[in-house]
C-alpha positions, 0 to 999 in steps of 0.5 A: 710147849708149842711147837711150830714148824721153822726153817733154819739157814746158815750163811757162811760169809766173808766178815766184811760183807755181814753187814750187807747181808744183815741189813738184806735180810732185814729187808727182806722181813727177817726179824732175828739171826745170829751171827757167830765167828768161822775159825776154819772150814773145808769147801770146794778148794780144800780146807782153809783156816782164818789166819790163811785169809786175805786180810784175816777178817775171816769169815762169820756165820749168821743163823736164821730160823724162819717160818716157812713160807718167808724162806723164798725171800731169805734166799733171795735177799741173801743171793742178791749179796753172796 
């Protein structure tokens, strides 16, 4: 098996905004990710779970690996949605 060096980068992002940073990053030449459901997690104003949500669209996780050398565009399609 090869093995070849990647990057892996997790956006965690409100649901209403997945498809906005979906069709970025595509954009910005990303071939594949995934996207998982966020039942709850713990951030800089304390934990919160996806019945506490505004709405309670909740929040997904879309997962990327990537070579190297195209994470600079990743980052910044991704902080031009976030």
């Amino acid at each position: 098996m090869d093995m070849h060096p990647a990057k892996r980068v997790s956006i965690v992002i409100e649901a209403p905004l997945e498809s906005r940073l979906t069709d970025a990053l595509v954009a910005a030449g990303v071939t594949g990710y995934t996207v998982m459901p966020v039942t709850g997690g713990s951030g800089r104003s304390g934990q919160w779970t996806r019945d506490g949500q505004l709405g309670r669209s909740g929040m997904v996780n879309v997962i990327c690996l990537i070579k190297p050398e195209r994470l600079d565009a990743l980052l910044e399609a991704a902080f031009k949605v976030v």
